[in-house]
N, C-alpha and C positions, 0 to 999 in steps of 0.2 A: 158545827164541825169546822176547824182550823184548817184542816188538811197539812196539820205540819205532822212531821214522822222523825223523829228520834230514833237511833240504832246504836247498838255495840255488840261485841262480839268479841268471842276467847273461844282458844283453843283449850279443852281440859283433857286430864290425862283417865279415861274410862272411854266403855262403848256407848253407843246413841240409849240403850235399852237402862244400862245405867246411870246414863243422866236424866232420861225420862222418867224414870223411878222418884229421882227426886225432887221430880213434881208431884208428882200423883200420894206422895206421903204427905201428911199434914205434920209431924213431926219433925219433919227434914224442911219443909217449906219455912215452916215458921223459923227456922236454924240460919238457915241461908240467904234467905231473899230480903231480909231488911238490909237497906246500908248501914254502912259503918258508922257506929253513935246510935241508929236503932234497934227498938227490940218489937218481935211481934206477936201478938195473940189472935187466934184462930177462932173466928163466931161461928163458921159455918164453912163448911167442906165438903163438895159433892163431887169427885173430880169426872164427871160423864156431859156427854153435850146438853147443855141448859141446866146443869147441878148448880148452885152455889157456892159461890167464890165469897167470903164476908172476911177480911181480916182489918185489925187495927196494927196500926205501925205508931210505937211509942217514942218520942226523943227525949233526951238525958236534960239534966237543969241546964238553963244559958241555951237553949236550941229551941226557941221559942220560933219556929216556922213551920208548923203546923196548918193545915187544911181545914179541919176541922175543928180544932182550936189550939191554944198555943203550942201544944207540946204532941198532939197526935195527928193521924192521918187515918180515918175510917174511910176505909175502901169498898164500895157493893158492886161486887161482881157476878159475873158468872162465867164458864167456861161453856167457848163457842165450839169448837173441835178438838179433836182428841184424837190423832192418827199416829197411834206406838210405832216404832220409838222416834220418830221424825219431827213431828208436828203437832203442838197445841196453842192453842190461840184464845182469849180471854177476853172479858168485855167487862171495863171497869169505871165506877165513879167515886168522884170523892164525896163523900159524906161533909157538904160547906155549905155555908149560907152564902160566899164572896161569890158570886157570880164570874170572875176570872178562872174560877174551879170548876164551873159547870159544864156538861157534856159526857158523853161517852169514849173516853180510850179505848182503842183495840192494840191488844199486846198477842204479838206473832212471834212465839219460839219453837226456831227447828236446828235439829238436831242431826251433823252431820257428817260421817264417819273422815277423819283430818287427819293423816300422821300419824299413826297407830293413837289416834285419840277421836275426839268429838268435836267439830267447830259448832259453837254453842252460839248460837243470833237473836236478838230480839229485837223486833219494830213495834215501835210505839207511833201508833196513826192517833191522825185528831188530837192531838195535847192539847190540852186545856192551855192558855197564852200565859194565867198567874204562874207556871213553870216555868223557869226559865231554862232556855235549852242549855247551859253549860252545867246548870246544877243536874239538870233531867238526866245528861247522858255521863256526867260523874256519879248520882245514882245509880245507874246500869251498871258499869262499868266493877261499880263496889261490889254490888249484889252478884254479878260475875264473876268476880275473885270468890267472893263467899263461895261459891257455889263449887269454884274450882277446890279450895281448903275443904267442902267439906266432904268430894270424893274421896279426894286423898285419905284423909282422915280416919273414911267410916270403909271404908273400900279395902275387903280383903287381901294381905299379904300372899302374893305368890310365891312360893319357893320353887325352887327347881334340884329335884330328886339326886 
């Protein structure tokens, strides 16, 4: 364990129960949560306490910084809690032989009513040290716009009568 913690955090424009949704789908996960230049596939998906958490994260040619080897990141998880719409919390490794990649992360996101929207957070405990913290929390940060684009997007128009 490093005990280092990594964080970021956006405001997005939906309720807590709305953005919790788009964890708990495996369609919208895989949509969202890669950074930008990745793409992800879904092995395994249980989204309850101790389910499986299994995804692969793919990078594009020339992004040869992969984990697992040049171009991917296999991630074996599982999810630790599950407290709608607030709070869920995950336990993740990388799928590598480099020993700088070894360990277990815990990733904590909650969910928190902001501004007629959601302050969206995540703490990354234990990083692995082969991450380095300004790429670690430029990945968050990505993956938190994704995630803000893909309310917006998929998030029913209100009119008003």
């Amino acid at each position: 364990m490093t005990g280092r913690v990594d964080r970021a955090e956006r405001v997005v424009a939906a309720k807590p129960n709305e953005v919790f949704a788009a964890w708990t789908d495996a369609a919208a996960l895989a949509e969202w949560l890669p950074p930008q230049g990745a793409t992800m596939t879904i092995e395994q998906f249980a989204p309850k306490p101790g389910g499986a958490l299994v995804f692969v994260l793919h990078f594009g040619a020339g992004e040869d910084h992969g984990k697992t080897d040049a171009r991917s990141d296999r991630v074996v998880g599982r999810f630790l809690e599950l407290d709608p719409p607030t709070h869920l919390a995950i336990a993740v490794a990388f799928d590598s032989d480099d020993p700088r990649y070894s360990g277990t992360m815990r990733m904590d996101w909650t969910f928190r009513p902001d501004d007629g929207g959601t302050r969206v957070s995540v703490a990354a405990s234990d990083v692995p040290p082969g991450i380095a913290p300004e790429d670690h929390r430029e990945g968050l940060r990505s993956s938190l716009a994704n995630l803000a684009r893909y309310i917006e997007r998929t998030r029913p128009i209100m009119v008003d009568p």
